[in-house]
mmCIF file of the N, C-alpha and C atoms, coordinates in Angstrom:
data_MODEL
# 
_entry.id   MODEL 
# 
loop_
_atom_site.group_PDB 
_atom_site.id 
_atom_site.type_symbol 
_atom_site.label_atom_id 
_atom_site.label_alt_id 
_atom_site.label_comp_id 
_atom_site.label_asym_id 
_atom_site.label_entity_id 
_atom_site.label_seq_id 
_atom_site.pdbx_PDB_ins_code 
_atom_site.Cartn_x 
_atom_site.Cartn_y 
_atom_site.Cartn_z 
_atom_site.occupancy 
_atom_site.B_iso_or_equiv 
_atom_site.pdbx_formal_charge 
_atom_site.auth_seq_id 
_atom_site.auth_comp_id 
_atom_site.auth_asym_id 
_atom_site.auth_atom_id 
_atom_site.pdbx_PDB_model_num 
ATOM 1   N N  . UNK A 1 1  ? 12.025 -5.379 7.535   1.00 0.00 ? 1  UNK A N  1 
ATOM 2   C CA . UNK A 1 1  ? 13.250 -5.986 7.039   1.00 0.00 ? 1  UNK A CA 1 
ATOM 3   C C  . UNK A 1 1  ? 12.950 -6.999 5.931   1.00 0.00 ? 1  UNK A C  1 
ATOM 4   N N  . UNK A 1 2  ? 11.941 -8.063 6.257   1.00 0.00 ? 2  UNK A N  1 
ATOM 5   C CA . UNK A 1 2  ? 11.762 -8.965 5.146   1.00 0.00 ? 2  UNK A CA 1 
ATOM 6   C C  . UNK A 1 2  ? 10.841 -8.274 3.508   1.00 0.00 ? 2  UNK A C  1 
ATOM 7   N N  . UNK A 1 3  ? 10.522 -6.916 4.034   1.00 0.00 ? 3  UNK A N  1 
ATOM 8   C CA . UNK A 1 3  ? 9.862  -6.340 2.597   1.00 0.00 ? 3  UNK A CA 1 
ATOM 9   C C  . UNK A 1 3  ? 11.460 -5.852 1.770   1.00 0.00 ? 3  UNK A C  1 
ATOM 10  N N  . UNK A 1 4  ? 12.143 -5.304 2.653   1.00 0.00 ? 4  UNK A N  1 
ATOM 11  C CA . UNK A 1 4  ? 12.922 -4.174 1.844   1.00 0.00 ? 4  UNK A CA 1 
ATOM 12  C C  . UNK A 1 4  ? 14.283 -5.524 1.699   1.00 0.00 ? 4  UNK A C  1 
ATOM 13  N N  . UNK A 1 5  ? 14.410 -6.720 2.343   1.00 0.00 ? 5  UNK A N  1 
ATOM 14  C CA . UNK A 1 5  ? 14.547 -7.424 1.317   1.00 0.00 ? 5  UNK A CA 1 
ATOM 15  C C  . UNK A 1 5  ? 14.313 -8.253 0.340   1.00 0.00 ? 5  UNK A C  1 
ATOM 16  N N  . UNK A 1 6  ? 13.234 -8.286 0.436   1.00 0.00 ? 6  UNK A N  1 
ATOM 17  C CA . UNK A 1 6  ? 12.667 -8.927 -0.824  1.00 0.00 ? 6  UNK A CA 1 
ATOM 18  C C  . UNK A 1 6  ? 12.505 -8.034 -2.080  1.00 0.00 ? 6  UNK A C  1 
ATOM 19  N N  . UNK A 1 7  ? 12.597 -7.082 -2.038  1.00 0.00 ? 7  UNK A N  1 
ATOM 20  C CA . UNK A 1 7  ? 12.723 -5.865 -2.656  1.00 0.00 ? 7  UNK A CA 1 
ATOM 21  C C  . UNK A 1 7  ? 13.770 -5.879 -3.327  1.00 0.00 ? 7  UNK A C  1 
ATOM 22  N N  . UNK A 1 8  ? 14.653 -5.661 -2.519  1.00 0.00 ? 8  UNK A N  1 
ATOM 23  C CA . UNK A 1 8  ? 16.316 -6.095 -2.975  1.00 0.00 ? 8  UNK A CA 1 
ATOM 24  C C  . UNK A 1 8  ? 16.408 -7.144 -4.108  1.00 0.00 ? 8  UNK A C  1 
ATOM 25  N N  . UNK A 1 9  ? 16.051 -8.254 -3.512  1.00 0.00 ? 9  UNK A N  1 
ATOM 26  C CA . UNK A 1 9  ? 16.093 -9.538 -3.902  1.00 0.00 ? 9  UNK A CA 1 
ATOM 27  C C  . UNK A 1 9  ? 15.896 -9.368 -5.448  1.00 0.00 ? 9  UNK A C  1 
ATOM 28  N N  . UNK A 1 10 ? 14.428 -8.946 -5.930  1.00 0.00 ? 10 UNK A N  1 
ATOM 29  C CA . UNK A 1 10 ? 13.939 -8.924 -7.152  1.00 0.00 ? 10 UNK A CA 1 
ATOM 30  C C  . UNK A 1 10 ? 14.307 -7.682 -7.688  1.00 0.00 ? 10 UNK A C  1 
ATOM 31  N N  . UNK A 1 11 ? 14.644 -6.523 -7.474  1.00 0.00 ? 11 UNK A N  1 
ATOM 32  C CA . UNK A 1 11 ? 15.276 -5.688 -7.795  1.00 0.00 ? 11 UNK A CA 1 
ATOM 33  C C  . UNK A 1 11 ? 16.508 -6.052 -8.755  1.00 0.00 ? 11 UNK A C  1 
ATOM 34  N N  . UNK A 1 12 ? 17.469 -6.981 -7.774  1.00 0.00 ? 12 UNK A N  1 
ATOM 35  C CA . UNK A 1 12 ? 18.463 -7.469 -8.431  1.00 0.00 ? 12 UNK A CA 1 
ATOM 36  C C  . UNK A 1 12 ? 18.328 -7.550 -9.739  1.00 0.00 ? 12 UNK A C  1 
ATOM 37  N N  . UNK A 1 13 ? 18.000 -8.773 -9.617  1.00 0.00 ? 13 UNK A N  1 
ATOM 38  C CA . UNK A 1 13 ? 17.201 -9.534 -10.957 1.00 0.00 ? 13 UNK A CA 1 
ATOM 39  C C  . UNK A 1 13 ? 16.967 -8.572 -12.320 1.00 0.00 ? 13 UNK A C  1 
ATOM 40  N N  . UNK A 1 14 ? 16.010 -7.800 -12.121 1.00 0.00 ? 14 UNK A N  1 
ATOM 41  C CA . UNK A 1 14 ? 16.068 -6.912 -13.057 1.00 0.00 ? 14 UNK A CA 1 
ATOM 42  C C  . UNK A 1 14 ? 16.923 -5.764 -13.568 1.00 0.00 ? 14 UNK A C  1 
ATOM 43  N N  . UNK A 1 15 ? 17.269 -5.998 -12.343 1.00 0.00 ? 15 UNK A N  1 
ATOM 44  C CA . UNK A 1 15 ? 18.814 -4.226 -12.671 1.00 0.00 ? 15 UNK A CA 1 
ATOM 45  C C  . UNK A 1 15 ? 19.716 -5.550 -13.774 1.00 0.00 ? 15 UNK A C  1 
ATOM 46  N N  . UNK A 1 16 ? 20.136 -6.614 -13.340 1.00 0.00 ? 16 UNK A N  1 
ATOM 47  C CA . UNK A 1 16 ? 21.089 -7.478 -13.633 1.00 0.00 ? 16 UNK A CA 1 
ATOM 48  C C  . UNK A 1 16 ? 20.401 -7.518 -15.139 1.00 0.00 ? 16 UNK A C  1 
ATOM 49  N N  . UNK A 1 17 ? 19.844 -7.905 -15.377 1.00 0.00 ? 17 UNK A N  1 
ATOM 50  C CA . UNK A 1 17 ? 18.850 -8.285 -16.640 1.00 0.00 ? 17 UNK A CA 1 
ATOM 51  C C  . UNK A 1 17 ? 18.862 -7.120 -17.627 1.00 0.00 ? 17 UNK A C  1 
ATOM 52  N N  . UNK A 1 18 ? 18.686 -5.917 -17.323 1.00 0.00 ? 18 UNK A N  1 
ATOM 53  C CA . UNK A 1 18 ? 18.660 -4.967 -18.151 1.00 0.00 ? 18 UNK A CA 1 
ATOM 54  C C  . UNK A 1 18 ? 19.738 -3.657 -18.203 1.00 0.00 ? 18 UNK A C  1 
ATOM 55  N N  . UNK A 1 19 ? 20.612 -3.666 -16.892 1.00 0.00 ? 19 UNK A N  1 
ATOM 56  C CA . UNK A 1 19 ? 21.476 -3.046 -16.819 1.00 0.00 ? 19 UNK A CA 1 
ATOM 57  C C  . UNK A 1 19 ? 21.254 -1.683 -17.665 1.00 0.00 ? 19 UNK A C  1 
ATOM 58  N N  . UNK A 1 20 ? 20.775 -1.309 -16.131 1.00 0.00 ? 20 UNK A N  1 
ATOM 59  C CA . UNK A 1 20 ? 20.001 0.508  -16.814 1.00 0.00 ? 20 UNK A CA 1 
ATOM 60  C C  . UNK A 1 20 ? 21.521 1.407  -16.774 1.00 0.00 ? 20 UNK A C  1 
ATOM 61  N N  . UNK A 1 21 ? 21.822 2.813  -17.408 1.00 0.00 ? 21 UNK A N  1 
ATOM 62  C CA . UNK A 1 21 ? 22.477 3.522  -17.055 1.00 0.00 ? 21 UNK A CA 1 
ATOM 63  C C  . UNK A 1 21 ? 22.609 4.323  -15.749 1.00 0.00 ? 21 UNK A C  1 
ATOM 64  N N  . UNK A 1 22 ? 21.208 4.578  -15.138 1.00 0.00 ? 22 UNK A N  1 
ATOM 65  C CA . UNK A 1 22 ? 21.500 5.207  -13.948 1.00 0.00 ? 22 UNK A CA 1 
ATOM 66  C C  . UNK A 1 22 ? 19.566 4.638  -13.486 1.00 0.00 ? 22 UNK A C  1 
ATOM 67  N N  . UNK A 1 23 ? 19.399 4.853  -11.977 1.00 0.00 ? 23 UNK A N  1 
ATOM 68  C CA . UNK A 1 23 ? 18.473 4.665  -11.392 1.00 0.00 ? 23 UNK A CA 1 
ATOM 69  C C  . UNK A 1 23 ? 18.175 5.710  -10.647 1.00 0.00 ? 23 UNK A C  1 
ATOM 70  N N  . UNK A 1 24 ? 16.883 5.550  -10.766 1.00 0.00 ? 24 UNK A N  1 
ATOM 71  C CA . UNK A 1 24 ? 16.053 7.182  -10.259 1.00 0.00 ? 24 UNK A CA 1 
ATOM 72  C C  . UNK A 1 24 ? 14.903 5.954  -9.044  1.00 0.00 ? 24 UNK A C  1 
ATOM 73  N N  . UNK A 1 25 ? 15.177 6.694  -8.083  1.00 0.00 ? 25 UNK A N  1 
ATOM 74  C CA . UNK A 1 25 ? 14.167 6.168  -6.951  1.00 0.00 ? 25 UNK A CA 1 
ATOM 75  C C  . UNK A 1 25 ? 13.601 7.424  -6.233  1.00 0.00 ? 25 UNK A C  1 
ATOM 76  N N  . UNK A 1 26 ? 12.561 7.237  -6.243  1.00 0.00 ? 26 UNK A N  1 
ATOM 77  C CA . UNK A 1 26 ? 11.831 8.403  -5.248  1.00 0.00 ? 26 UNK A CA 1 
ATOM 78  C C  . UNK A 1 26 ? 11.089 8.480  -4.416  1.00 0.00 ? 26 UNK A C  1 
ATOM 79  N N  . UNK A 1 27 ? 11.121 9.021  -3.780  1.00 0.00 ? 27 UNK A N  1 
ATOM 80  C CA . UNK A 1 27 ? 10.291 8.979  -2.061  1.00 0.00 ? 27 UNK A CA 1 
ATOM 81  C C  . UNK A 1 27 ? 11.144 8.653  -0.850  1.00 0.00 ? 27 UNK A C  1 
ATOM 82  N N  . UNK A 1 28 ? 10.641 7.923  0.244   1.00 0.00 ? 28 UNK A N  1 
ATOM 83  C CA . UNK A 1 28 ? 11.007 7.468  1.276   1.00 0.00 ? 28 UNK A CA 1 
ATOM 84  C C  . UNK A 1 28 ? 10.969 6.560  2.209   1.00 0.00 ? 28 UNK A C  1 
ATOM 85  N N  . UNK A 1 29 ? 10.026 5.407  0.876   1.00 0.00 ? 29 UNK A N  1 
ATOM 86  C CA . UNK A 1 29 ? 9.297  3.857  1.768   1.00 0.00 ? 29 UNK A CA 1 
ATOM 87  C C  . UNK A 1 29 ? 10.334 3.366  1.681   1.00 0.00 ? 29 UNK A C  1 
ATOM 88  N N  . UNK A 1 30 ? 9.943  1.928  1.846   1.00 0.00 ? 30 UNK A N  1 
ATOM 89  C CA . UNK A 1 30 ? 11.083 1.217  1.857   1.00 0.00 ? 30 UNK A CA 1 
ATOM 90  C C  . UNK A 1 30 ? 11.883 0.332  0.932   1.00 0.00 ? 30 UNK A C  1 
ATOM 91  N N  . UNK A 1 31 ? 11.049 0.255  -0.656  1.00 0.00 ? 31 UNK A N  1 
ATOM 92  C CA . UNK A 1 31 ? 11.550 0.199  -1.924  1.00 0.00 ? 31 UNK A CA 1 
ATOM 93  C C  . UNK A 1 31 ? 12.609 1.376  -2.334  1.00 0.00 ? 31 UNK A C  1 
ATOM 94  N N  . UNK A 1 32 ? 12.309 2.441  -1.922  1.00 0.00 ? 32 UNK A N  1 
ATOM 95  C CA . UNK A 1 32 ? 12.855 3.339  -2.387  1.00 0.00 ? 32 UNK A CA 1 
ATOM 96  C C  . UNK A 1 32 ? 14.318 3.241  -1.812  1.00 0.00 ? 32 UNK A C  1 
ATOM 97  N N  . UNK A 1 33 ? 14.873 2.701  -0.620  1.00 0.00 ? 33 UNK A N  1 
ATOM 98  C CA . UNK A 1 33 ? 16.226 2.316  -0.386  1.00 0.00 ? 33 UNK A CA 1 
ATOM 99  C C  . UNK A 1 33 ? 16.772 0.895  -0.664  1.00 0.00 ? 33 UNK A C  1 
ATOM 100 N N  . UNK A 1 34 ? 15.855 -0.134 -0.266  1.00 0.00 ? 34 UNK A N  1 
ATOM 101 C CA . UNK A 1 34 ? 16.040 -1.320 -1.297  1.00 0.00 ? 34 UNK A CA 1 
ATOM 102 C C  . UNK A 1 34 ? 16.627 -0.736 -2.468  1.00 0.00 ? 34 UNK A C  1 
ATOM 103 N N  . UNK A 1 35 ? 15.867 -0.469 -3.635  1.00 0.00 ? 35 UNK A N  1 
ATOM 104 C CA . UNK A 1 35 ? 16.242 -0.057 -5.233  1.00 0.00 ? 35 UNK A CA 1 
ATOM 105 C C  . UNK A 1 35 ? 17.838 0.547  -4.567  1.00 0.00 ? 35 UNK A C  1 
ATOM 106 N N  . UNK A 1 36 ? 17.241 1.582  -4.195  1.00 0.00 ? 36 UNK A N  1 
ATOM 107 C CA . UNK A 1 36 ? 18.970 2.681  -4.074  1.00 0.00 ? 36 UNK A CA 1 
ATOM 108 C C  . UNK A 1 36 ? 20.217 1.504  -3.377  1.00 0.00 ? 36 UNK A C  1 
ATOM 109 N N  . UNK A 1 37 ? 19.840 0.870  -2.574  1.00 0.00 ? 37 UNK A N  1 
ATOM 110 C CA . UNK A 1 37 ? 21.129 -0.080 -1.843  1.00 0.00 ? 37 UNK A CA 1 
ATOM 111 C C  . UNK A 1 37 ? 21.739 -1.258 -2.938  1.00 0.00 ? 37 UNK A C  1 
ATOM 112 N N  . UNK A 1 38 ? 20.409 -1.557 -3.245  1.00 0.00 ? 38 UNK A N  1 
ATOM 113 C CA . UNK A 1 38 ? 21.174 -2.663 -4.606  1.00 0.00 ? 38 UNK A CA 1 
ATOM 114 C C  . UNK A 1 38 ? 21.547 -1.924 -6.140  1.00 0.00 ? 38 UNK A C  1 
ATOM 115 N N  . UNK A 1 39 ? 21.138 -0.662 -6.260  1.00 0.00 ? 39 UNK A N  1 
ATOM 116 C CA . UNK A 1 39 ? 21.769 -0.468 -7.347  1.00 0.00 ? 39 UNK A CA 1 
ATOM 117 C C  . UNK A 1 39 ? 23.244 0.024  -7.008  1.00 0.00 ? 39 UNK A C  1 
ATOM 118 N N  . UNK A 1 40 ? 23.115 0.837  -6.000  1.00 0.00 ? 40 UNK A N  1 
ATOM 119 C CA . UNK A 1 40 ? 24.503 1.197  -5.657  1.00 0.00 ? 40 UNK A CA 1 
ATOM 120 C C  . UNK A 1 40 ? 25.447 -0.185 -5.331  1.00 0.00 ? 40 UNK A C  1 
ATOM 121 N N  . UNK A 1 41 ? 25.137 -1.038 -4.765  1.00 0.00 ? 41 UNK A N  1 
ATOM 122 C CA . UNK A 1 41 ? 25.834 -2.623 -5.049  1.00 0.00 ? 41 UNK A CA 1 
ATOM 123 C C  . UNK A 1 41 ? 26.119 -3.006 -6.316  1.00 0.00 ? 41 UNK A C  1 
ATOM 124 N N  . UNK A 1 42 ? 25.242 -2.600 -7.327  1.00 0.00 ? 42 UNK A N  1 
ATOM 125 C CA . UNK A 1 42 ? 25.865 -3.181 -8.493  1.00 0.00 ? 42 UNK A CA 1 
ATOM 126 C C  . UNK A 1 42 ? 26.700 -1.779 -9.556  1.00 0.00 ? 42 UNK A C  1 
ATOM 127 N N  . UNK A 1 43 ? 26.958 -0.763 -8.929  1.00 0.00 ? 43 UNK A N  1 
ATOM 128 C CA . UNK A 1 43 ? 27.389 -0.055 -9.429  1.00 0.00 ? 43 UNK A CA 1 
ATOM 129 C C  . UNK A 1 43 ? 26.891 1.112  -10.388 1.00 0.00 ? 43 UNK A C  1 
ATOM 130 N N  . UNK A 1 44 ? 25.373 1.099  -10.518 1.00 0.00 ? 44 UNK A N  1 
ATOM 131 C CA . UNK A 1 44 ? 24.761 1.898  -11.237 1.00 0.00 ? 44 UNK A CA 1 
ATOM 132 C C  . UNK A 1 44 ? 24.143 2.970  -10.122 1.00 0.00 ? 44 UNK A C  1 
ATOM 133 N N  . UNK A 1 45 ? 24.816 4.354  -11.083 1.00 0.00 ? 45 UNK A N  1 
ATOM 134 C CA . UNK A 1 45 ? 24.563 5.464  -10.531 1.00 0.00 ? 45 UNK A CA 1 
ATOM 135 C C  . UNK A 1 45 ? 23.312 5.592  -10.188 1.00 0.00 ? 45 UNK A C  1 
ATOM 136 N N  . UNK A 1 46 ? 22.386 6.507  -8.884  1.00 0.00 ? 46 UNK A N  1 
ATOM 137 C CA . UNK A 1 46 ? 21.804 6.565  -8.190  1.00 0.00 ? 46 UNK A CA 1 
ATOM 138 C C  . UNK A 1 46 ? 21.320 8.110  -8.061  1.00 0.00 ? 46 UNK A C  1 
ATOM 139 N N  . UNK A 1 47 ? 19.855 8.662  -8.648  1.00 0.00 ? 47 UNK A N  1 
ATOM 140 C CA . UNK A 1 47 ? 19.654 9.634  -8.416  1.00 0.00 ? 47 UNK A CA 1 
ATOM 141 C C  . UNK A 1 47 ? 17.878 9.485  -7.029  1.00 0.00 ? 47 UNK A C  1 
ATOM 142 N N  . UNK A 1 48 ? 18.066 10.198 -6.672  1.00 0.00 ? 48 UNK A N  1 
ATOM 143 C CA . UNK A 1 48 ? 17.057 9.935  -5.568  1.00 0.00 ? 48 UNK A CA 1 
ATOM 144 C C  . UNK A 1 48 ? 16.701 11.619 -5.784  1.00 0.00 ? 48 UNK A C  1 
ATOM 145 N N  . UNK A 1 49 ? 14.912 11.523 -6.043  1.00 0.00 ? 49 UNK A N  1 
ATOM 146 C CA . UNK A 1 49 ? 13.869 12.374 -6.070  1.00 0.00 ? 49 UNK A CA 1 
ATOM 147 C C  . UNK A 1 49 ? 13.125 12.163 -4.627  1.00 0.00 ? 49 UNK A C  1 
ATOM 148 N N  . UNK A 1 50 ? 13.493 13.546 -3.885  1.00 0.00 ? 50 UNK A N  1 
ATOM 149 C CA . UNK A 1 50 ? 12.393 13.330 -2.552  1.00 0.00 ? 50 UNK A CA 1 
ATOM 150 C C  . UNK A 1 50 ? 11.810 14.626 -2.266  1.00 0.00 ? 50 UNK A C  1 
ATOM 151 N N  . UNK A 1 51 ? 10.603 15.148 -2.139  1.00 0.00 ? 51 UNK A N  1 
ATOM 152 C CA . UNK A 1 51 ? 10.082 16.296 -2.210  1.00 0.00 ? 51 UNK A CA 1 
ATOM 153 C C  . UNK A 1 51 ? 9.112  16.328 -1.006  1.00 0.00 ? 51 UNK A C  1 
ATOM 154 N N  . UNK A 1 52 ? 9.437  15.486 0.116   1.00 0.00 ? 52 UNK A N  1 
ATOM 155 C CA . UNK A 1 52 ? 8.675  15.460 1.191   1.00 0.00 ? 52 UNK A CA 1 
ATOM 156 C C  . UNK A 1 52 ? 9.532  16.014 2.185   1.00 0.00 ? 52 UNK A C  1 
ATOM 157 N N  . UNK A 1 53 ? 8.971  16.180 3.067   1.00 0.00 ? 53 UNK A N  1 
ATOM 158 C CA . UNK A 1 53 ? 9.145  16.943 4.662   1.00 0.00 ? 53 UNK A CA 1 
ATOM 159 C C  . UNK A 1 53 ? 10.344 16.457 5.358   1.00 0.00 ? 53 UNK A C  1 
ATOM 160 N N  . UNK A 1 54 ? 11.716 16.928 5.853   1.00 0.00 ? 54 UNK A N  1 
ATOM 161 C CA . UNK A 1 54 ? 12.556 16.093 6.913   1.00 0.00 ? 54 UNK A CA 1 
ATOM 162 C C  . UNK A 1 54 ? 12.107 16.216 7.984   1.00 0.00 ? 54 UNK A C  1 
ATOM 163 N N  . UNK A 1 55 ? 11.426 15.187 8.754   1.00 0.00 ? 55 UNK A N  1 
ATOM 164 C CA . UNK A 1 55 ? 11.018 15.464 9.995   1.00 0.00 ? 55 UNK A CA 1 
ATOM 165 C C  . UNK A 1 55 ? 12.090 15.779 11.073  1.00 0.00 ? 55 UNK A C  1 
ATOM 166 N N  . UNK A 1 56 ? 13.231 14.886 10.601  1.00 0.00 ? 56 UNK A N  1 
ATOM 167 C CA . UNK A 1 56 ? 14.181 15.083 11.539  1.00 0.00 ? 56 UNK A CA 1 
ATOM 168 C C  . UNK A 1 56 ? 14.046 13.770 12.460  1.00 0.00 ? 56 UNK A C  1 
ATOM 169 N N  . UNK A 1 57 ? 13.220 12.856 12.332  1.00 0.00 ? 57 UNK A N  1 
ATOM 170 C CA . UNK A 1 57 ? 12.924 12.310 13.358  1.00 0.00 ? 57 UNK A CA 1 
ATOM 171 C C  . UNK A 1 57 ? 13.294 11.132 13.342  1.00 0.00 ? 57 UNK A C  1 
ATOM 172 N N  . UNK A 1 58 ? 14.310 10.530 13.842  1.00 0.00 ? 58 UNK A N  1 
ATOM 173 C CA . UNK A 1 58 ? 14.487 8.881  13.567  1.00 0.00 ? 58 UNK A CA 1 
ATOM 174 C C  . UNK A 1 58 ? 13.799 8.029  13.713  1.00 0.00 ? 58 UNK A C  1 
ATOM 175 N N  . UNK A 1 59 ? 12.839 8.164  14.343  1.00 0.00 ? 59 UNK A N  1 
ATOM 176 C CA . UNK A 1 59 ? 11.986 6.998  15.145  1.00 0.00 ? 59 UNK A CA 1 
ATOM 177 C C  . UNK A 1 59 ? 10.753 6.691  13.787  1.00 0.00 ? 59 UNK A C  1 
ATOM 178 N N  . UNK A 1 60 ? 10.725 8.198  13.135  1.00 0.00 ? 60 UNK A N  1 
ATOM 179 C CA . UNK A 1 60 ? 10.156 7.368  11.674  1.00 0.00 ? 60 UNK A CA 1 
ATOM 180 C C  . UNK A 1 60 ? 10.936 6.473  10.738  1.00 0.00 ? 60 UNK A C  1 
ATOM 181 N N  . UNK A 1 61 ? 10.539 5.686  10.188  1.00 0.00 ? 61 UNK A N  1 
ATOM 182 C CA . UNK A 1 61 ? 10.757 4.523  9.544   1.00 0.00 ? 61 UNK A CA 1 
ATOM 183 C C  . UNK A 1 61 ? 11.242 4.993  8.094   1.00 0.00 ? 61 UNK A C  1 
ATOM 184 N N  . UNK A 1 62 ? 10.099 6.364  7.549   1.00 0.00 ? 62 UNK A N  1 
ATOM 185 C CA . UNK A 1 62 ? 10.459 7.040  6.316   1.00 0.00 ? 62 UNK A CA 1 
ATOM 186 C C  . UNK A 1 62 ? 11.535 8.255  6.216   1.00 0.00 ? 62 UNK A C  1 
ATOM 187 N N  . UNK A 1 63 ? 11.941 8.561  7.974   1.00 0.00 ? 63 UNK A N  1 
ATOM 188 C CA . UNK A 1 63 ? 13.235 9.454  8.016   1.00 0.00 ? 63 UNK A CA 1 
ATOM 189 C C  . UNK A 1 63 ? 14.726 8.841  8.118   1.00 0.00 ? 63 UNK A C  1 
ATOM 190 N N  . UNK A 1 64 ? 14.788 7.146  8.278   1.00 0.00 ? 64 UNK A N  1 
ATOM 191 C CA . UNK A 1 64 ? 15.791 6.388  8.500   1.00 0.00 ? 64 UNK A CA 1 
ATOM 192 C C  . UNK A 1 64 ? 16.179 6.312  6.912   1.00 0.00 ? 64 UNK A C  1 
ATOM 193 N N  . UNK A 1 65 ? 14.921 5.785  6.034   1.00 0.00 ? 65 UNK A N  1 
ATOM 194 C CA . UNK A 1 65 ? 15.148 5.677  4.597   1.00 0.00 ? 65 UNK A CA 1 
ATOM 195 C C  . UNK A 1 65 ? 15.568 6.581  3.842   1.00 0.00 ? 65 UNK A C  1 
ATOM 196 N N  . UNK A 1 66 ? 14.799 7.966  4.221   1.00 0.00 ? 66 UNK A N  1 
ATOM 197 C CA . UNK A 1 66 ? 15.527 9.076  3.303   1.00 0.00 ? 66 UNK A CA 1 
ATOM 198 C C  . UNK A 1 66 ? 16.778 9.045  3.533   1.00 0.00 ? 66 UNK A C  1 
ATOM 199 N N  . UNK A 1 67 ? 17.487 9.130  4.822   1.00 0.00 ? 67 UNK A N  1 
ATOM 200 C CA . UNK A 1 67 ? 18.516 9.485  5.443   1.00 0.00 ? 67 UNK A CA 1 
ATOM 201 C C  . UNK A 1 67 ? 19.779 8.624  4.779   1.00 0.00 ? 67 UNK A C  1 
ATOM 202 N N  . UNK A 1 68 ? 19.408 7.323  4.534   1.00 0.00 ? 68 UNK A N  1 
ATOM 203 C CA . UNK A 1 68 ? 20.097 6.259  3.807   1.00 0.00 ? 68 UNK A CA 1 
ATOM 204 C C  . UNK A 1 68 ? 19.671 6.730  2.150   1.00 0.00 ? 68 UNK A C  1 
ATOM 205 N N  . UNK A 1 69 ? 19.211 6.625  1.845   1.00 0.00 ? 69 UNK A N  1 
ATOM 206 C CA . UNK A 1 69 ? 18.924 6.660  0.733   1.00 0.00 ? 69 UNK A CA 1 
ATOM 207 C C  . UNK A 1 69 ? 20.020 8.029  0.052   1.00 0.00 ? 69 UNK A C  1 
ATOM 208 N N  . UNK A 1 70 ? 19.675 8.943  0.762   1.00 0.00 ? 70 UNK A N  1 
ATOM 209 C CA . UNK A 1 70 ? 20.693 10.365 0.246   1.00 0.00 ? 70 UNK A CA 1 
ATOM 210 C C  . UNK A 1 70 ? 22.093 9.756  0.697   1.00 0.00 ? 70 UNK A C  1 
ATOM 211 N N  . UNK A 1 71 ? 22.663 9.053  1.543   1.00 0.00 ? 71 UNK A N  1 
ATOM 212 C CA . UNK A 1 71 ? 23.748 8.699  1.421   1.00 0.00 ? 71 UNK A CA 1 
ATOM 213 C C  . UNK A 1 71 ? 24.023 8.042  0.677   1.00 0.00 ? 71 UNK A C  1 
ATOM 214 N N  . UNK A 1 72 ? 23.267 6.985  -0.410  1.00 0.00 ? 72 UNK A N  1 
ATOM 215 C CA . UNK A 1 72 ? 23.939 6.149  -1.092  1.00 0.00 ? 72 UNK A CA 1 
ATOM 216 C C  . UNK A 1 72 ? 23.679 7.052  -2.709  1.00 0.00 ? 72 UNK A C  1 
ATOM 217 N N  . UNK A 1 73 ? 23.003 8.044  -2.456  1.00 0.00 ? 73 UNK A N  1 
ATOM 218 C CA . UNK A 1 73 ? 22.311 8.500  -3.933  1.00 0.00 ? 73 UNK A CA 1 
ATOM 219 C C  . UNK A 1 73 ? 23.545 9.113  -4.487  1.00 0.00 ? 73 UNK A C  1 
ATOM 220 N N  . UNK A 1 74 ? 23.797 9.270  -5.475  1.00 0.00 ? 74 UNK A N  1 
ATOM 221 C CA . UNK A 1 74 ? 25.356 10.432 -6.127  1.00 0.00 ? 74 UNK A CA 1 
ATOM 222 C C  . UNK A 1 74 ? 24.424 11.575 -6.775  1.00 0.00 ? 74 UNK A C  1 
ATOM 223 N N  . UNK A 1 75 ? 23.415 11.371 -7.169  1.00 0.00 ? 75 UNK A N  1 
ATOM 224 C CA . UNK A 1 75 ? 22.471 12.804 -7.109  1.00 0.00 ? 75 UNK A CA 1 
ATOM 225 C C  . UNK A 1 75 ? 21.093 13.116 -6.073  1.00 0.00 ? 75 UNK A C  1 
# 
């Protein structure tokens, strides 16, 4: 919790600062939904690249993130 917000945190900062057109996050750590949760907070579209395995499994940490992450992604 305290990585993926601190993540957030400084994420901000820079989305705010440079105000990209769209954000590309990829994978399934826990930057990768940080980025996706605060950009989708600030309104910039959200594409999420993931080319790994669905385990299916909640109890992983990197199947909670994908799982969030594709919900907040619009691609």
């Amino acid at each position: 919790a305290e990585q993926t917000g601190r993540v957030m945190i400084e994420y901000e900062k820079v989305a705010l600062a440079d105000r990209p057109d769209w954000l590309i996050v990829a994978g399934d750590v826990n930057s990768t939904v940080a980025c996706a949760l605060t950009g989708t907070k600030l309104g910039i579209p959200t594409v999420h690249l993931e080319a790994g395995l669905r385990s299916r499994d909640r109890r992983m940490p990197e199947e909670l993130n994908r799982l969030a992450t594709d919900v907040l992604a619009d691609v």
